[in-house]
PADO-264873 format. One record per residue (C-alpha): chain; residue number from 1; x, y, z. Coordinates in Angstrom, 2 decimals. Example, Ala and Ser with C-alpha at 12.3 -4.5 7.8 and 13.67 -1.06 7.14 Angstrom:
<recs>
- A, 1, 12.30, -4.50, 7.80
- A, 2, 13.67, -1.06, 7.14
</recs>
This chain:
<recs>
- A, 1, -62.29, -53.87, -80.70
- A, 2, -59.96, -55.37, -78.02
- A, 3, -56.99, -54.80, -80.80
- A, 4, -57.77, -51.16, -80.74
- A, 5, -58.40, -51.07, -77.30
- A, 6, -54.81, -52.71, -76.59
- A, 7, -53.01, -49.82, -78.65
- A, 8, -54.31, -47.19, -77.30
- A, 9, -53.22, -48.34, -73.92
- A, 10, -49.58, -48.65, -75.27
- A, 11, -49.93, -45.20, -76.54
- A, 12, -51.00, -43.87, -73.22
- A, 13, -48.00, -45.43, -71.61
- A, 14, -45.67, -44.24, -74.12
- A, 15, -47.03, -40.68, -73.60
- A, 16, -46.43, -40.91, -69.83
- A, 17, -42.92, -42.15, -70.35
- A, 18, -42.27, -39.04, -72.36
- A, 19, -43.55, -36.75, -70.07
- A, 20, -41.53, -38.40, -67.12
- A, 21, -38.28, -37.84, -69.22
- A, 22, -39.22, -34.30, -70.08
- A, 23, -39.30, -33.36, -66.58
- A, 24, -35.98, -35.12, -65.67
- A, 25, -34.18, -33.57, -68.46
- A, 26, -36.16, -29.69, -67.39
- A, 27, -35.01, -30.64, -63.62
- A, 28, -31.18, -31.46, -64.92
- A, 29, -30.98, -28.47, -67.39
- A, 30, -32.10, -26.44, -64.40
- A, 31, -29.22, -27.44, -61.96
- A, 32, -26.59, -27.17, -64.42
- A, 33, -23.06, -25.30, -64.86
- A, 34, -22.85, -24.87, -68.70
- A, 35, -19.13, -23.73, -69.52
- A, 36, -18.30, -22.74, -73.17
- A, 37, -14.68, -22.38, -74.12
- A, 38, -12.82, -22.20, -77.60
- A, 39, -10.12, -24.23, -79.06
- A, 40, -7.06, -23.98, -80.97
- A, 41, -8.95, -24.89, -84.46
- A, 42, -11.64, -22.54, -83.75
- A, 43, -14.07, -24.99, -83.09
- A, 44, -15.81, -25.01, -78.97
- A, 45, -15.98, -27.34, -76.15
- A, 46, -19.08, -27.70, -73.74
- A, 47, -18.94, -29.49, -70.26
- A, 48, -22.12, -29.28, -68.36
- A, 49, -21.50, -29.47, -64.54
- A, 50, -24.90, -30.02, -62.30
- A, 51, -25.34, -28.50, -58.11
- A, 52, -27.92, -28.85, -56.03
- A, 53, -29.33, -25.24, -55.73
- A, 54, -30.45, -25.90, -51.65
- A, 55, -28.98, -26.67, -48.64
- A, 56, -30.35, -29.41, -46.32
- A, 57, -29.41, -28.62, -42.98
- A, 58, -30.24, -31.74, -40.19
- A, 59, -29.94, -31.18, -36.48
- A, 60, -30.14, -33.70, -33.74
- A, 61, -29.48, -34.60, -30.20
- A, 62, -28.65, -38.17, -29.45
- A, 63, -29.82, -39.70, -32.59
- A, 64, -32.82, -37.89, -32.20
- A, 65, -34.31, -35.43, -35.05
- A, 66, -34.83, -31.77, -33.43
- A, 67, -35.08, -30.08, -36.72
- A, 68, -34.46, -29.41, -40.32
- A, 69, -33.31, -26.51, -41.96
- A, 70, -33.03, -25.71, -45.78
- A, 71, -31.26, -22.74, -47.17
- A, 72, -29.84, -21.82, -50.37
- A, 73, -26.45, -23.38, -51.47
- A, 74, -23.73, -21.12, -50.04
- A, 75, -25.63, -19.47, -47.34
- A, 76, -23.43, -17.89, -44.36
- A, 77, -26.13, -15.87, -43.00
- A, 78, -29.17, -17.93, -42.15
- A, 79, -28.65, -18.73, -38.10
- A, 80, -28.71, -22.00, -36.79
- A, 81, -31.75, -22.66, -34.75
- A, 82, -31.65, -22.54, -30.62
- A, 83, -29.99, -25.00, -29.28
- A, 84, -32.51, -26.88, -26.65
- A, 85, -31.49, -25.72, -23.02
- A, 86, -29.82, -28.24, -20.52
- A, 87, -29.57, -27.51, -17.18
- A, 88, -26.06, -26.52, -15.88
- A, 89, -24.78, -26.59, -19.64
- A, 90, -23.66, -24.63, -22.15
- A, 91, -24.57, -26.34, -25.90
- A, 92, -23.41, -25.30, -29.50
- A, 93, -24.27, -27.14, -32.93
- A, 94, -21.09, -29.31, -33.68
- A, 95, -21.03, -30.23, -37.86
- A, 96, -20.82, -33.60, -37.62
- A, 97, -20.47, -34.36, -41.62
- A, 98, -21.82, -33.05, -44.65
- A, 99, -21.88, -34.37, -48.78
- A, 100, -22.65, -30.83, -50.71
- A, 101, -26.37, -31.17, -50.25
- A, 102, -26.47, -31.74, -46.75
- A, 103, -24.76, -31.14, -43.77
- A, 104, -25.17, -33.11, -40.38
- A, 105, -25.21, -31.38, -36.99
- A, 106, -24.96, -32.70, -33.23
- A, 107, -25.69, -30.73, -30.32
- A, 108, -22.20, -30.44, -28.30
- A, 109, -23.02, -29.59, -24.51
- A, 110, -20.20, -28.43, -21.94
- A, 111, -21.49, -27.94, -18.16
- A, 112, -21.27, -24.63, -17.13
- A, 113, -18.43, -22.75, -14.97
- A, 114, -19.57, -20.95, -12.14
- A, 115, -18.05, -19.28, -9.23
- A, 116, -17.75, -19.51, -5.33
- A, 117, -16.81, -16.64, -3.72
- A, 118, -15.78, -16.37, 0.01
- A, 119, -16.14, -13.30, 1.75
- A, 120, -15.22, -12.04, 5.57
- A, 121, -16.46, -9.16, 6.94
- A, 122, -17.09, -7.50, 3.17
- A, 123, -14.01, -8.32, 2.10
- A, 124, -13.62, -11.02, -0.84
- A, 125, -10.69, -13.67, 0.50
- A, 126, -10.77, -15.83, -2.51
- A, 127, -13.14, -17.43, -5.63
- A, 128, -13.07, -20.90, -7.16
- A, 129, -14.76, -21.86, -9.69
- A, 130, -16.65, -25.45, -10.30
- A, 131, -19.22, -27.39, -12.93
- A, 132, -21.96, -30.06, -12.06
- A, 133, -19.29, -32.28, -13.13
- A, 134, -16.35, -31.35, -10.85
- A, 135, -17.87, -30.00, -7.89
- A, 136, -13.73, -29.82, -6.51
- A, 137, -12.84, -26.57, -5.28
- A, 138, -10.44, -25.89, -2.05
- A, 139, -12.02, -23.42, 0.53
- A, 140, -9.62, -20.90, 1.64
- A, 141, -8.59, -20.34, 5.04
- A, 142, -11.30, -17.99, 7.34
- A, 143, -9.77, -15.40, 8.16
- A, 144, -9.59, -13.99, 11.83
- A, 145, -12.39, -12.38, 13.44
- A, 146, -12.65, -8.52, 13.35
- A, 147, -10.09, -6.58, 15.76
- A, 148, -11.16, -5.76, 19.18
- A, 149, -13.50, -9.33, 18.87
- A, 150, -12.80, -12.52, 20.05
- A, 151, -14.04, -16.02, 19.25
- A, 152, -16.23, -18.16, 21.21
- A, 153, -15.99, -21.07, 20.52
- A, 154, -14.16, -23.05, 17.86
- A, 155, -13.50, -19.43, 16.17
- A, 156, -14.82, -18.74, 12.46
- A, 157, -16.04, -21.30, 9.75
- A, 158, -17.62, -20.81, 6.39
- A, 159, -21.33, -20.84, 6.16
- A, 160, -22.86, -23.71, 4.69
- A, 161, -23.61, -24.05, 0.69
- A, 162, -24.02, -26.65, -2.12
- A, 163, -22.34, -26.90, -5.29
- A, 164, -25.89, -27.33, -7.09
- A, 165, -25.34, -24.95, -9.83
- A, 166, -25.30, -21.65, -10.25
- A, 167, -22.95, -18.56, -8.49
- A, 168, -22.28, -18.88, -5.07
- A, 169, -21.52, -16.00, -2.26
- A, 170, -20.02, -17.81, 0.94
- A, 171, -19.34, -15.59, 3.94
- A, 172, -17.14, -16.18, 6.90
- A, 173, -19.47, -16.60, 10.56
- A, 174, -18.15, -15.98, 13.99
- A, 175, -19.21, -16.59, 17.02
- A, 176, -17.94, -13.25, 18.18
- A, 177, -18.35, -11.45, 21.58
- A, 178, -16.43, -8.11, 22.52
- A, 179, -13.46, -8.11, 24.45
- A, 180, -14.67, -5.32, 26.26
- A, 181, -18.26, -4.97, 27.77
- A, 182, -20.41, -2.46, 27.02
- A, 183, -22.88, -0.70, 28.74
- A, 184, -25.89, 1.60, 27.09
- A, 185, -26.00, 5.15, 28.43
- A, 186, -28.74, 6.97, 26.80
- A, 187, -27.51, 7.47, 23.05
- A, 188, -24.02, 6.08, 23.65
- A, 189, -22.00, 3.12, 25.42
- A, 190, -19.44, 3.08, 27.90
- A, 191, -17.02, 0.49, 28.81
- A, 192, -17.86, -1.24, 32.53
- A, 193, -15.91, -4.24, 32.18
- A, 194, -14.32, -6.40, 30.00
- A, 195, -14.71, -10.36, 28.59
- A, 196, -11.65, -11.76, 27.51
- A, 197, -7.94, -10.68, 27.07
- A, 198, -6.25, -11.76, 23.97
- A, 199, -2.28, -11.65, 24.24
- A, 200, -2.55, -9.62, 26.51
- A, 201, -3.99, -6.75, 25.05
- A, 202, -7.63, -5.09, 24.38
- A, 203, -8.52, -2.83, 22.22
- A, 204, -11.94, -0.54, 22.66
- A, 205, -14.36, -0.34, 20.01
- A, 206, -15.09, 3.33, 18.93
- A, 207, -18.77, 1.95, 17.73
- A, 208, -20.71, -0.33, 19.65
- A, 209, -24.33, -1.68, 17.85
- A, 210, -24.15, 1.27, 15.87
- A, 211, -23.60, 3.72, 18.99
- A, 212, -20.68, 5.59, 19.78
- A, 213, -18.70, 4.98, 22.47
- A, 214, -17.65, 7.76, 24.73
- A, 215, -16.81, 6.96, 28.45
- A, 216, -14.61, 4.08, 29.87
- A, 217, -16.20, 3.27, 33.27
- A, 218, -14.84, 3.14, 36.93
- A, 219, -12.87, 0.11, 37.52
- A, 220, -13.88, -1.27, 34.16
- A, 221, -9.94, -3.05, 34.20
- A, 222, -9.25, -2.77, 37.57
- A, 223, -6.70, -5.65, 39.35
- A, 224, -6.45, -6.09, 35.59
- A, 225, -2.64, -8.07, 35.69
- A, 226, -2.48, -9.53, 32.52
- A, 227, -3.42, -6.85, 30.78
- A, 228, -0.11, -4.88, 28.57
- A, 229, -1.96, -3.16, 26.12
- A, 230, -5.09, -0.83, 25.62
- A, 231, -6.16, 0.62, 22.12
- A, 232, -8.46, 3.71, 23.06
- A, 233, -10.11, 5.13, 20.02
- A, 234, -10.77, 9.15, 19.63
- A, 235, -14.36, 8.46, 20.57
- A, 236, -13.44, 8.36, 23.95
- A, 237, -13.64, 11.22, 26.43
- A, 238, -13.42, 10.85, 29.67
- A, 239, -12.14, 7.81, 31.77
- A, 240, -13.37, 7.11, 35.30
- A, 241, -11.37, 6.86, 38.42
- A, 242, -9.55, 3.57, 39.24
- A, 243, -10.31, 2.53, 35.50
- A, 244, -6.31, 1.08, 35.64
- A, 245, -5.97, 0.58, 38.87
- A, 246, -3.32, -1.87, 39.50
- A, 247, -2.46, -3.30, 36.07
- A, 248, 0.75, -3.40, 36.35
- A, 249, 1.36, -5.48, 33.49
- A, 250, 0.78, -2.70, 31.21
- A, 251, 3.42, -0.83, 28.94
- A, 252, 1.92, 0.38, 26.12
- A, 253, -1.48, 2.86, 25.09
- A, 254, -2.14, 3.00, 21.76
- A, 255, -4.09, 6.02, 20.45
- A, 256, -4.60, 7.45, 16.41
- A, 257, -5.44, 11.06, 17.62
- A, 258, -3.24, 13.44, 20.24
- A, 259, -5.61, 16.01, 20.23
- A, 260, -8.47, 13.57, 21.37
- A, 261, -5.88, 11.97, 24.30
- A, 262, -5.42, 15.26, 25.27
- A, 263, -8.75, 16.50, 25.68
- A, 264, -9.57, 13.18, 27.87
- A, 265, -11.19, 13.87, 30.81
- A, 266, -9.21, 11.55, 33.70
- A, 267, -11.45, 10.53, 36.55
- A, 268, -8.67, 10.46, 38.66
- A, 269, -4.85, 9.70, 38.38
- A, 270, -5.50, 5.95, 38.13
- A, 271, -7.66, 6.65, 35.75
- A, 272, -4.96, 6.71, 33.05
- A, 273, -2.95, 3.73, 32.05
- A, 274, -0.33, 5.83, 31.64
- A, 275, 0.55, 5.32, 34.95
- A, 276, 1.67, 2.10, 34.45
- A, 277, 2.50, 1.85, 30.80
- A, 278, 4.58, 4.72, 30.41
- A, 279, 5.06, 4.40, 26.92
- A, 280, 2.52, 6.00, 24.01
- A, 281, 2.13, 5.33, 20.84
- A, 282, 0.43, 7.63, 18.16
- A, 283, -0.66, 5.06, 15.31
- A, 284, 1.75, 2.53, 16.12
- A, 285, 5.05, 4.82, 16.60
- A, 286, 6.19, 6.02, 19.78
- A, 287, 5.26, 9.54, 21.18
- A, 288, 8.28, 11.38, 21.50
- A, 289, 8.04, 14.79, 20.02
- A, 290, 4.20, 16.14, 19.73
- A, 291, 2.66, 19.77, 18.69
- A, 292, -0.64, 20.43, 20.45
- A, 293, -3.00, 22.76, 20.86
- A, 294, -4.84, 21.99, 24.24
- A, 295, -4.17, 19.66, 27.46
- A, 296, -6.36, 18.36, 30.09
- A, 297, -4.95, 17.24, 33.79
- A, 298, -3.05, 13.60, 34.10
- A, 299, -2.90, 13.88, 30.37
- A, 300, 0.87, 12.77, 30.26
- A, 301, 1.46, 11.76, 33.63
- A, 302, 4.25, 8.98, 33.60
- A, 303, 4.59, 9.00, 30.40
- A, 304, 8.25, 8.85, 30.40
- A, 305, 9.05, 8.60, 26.58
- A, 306, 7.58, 11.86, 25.92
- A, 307, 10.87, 14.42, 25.30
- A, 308, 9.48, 17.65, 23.36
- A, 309, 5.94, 19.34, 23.71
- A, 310, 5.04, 22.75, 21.70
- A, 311, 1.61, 24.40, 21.60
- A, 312, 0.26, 25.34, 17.86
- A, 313, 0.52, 29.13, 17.81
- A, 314, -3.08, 29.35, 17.54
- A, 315, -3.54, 27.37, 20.99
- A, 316, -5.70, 29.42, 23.49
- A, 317, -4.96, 27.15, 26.63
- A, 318, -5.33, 28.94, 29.58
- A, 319, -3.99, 26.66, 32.37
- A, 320, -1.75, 23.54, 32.46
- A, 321, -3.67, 22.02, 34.93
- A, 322, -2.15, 19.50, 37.85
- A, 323, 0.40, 16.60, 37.28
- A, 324, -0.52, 17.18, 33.33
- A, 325, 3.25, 16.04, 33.01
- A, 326, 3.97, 14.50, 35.90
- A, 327, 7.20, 12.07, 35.72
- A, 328, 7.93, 12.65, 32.34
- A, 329, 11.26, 11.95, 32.90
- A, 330, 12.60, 12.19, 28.69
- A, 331, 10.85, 15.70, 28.43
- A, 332, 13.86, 18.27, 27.53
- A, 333, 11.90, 21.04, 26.70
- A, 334, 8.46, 22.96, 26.82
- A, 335, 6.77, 25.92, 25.31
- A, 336, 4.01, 27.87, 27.07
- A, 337, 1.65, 29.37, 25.49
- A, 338, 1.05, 32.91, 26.00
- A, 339, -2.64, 32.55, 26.68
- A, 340, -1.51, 30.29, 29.87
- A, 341, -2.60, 32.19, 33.34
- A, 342, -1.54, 29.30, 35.56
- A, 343, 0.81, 26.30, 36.01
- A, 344, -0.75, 23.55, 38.23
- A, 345, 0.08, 21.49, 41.38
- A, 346, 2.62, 19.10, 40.42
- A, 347, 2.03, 20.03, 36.38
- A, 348, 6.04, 19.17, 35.68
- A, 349, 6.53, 17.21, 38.95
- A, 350, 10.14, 14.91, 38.22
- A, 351, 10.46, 15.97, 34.90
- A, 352, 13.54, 15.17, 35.71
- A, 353, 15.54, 15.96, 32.02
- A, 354, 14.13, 19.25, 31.57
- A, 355, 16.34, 21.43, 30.78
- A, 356, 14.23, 24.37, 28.96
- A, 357, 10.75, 26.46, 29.60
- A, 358, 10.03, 28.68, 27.30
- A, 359, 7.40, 30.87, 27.77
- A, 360, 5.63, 32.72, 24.93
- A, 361, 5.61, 36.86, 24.35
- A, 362, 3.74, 38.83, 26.45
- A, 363, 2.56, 35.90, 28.52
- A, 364, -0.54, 36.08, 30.65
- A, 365, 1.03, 34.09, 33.49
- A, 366, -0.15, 35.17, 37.08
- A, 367, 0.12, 31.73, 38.62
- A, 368, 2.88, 28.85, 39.55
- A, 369, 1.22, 26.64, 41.71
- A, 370, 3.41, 24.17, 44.90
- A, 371, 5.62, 21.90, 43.32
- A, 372, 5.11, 23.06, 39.85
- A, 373, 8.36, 22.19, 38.72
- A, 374, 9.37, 20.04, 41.70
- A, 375, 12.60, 17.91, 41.20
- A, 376, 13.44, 19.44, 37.63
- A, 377, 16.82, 18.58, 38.62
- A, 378, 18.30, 19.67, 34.90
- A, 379, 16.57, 22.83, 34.81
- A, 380, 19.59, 25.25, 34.62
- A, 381, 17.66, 28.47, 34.46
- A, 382, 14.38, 29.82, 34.20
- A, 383, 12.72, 33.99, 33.58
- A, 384, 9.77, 34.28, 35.34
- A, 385, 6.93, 36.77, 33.07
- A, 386, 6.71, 39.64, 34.74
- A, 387, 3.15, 38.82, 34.77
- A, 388, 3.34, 36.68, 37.77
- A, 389, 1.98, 37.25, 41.14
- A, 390, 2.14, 33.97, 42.84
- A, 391, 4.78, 31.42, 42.74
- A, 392, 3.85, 28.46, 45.26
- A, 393, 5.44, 26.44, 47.94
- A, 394, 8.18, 24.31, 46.87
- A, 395, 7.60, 24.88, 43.38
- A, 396, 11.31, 24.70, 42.07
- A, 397, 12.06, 22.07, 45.13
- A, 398, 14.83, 20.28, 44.67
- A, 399, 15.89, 21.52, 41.02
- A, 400, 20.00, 21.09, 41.85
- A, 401, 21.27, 22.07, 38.79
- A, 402, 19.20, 25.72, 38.52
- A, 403, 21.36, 28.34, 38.73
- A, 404, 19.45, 31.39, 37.29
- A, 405, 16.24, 32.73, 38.21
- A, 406, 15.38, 35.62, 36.53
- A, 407, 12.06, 37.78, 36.95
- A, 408, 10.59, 40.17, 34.01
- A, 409, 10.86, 43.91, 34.41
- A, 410, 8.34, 45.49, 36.23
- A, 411, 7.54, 42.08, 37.92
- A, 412, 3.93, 42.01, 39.09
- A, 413, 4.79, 39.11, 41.71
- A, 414, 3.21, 39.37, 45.43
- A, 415, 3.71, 36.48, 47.02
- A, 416, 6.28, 33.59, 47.40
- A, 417, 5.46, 30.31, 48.94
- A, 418, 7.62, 28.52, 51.58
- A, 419, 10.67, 26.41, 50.24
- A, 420, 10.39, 27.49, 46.94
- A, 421, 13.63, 27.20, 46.27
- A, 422, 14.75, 24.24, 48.96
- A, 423, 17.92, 22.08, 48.19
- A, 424, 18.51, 24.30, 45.28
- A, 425, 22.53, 23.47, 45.72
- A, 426, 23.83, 25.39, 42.35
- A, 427, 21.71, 28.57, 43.05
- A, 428, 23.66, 31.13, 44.13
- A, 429, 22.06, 34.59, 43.81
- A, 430, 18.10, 35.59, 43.15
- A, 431, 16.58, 39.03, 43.22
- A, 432, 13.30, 39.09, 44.66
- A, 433, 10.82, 41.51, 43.44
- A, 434, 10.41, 44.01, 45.96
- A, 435, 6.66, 44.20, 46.43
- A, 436, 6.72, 40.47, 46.56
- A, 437, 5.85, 38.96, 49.85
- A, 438, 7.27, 36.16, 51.68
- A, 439, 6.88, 33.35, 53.85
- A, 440, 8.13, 33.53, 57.45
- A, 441, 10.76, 31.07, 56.75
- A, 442, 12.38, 32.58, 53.91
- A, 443, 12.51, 30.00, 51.11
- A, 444, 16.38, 29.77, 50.30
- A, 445, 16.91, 29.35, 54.22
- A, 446, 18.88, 25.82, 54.65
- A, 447, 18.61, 24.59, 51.16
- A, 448, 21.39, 26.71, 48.50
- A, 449, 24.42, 28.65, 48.51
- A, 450, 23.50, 31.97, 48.50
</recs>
């Protein structure tokens, strides 16, 4: 009994043994490249080649398994899993080594690049760029503060930040305050004063706290000496009396619209810094020549660079008012209007290079008011429209080189002041208008060679 007992647990361990093989051989044949190819003698050759038909794909970060991955031998399509997030870096799966069967990756991490940018006033002035691992960047200069500002204080400085990660916006801060100060009048601001002079100069904001500005106060720069430059915006109309007074340092306005400057209402002549500076400039370049449609009084008084003025043929001015264009001693020529009824006090007083007034057709003229054209000493001739009835005292006083005075037919003119004419010394002949009236004195008495 134990004999047979014996075999039959040799034949169970045989059987097992066969069965083990059986599935080695089915798991070989199942692998296997079998290539068939002839030879010369007819006869064939056989080679069996085996592959593994999967992929074993092995991903890790530091030695340590994040995940496995099997795919089919060849496989370009599959995608690699996520690669676990680190803060401030960028990763990617790095193939580390692989044996046909299996391939080996390592999570490959980079920091991240991100940017600082610095910005004044809007305007970007530069952008670096740094990681969490080279937090080196060079800050760019701050630029200066905002025109018609000042600093106060240590000027402008970056605000603060940290290089922690992520985008940065940096903006330039000042510690700003106005040159100028501003007063609130109802809906607008004026100018009463002013803070600080940079350089000499000061220019006027056209906006103040979101308000326009519209009035520059009386005395706001008054005894103002180191003053040399103003910048008045077109928001501007009207000035008050003394405004300039005695800033005698000045020698320059600086303006971006004529037809605003001349539609300025002056306080009073010392209202205008032109009295002082002489010199205007029309965004940055020297008025010499201008075309303009309208003119208010003191509008160019002094302002001795000024050599050519037309109206646009569409201007409907109706007077020139008084010392518009007094001392504009470069002004060569003028043309009047039509529209213009009257010539004020003093409106050409010293112009001192005119040499021609032109006035336009049919011209609505009725009035030349006293010293009109007083001292136009290169004013070689002049026709009066015959539109004119009144031609004040001493309005061509002193104009030595006039030698022609001519008035329009059927001359309306009534009434002549006294010493109209006075130390007219090249004048030698004038026809007076018949109906016109005149002074006691008569006005070439002691003063031209008639």
């Amino acid at each position: 009994m134990k004999k047979l007992l014996f075999t039959l647990a040799i034949c169970i361990m045989l059987l097992a043994l066969a069965l083990t093989l059986a599935a080695c051989d089915t798991d070989t044949d199942a692998g296997a490249t079998t290539t068939t190819s002839g030879t010369e003698d007819g006869s064939s050759t056989t080679t069996t080649t085996t592959a593994a038909q999967s992929l074993k794909r092995t991903y890790t970060i530091d030695g340590n398994l994040i995940a496995t991955q099997t795919v089919p031998n060849g496989d370009t399509t599959t995608p690699h899993p996520a690669v676990p997030a680190k803060a401030h870096y960028d990763g990617v799966w790095e193939l580390l080594s692989a044996d046909g069967s299996n391939e080996y990756y390592y999570a490959k991490y980079t920091p991240t690049k991100y940017t600082v940018t610095f910005v004044a006033d809007g305007v970007t002035v530069d952008t670096q760029t740094y990681t969490v691992e080279n937090k080196s960047i060079v800050e760019p200069a701050v630029p200066d503060a905002p025109y018609g500002y000042y600093y106060k204080g240590s000027g402008g400085f970056w605000e603060d930040y940290m290089l922690d990660g992520g985008h940065k916006t940096v903006n330039a801060s000042y510690t700003l305050q106005a040159q100028a100060k501003y007063a609130l009048n109802g809906s607008t601001y004026y100018v009463s004063g002013y803070n600080y002079i940079i350089d000499g100069m000061i220019e006027i904001l056209s906006e103040y706290k979101g308000k326009p500005v519209r009035r520059i106060g009386e005395e706001a720069f008054s005894g103002c000496t180191s003053l040399s430059s103003i910048t008045i915006p077109s928001s501007v109309t009207s000035i008050g009396s003394s405004a300039f007074s005695y800033c005698t340092s000045l020698n320059g306005v600086y303006i971006s619209d004529i037809d605003a400057w001349c539609n300025i209402s002056f306080g009073a002549l010392s209202a205008n810094p032109l009295y002082y500076a002489k010199n205007l400039y029309l965004n940055g370049k020297l008025v010499t020549d201008i075309v303009i449609t309208s003119v208010g009084k003191y509008a160019f008084y002094n302002c001795t660079s000024l050599e050519s003025v037309t109206f646009d043929e569409n201007s409907q001015l109706t007077s020139i008012d008084f010392e518009t264009f007094y001392g504009c001693t470069s002004l060569k020529s003028i043309t009047i209007p039509s529209s213009v009824r009257s010539i004020g006090y003093e409106a050409f007083y010293n112009c001192s290079s005119l040499e021609s007034v032109t006035f336009g057709e049919n011209s609505q003229l009725t009035n030349i008011d006293n010293s009109a054209f007083y001292y136009c000493r290169s004013l070689e001739s002049i026709t009066i429209p015959s539109s004119v009835t009144r031609i004040g005292s001493e309005a061509f006083y002193h104009c030595t080189s006039l030698k022609s005075v001519t008035f329009g037919n059927n001359s309306q003119l009534q009434s002549i002041g006294s010493k109209v004419f006075y130390s007219c010394s090249s004048l030698t002949s004038i026809t007076i208008p018949s109906r016109a009236t005149l002074p006691s004195l008569h006005p070439q008495n002691n003063c031209c060679t008639l």
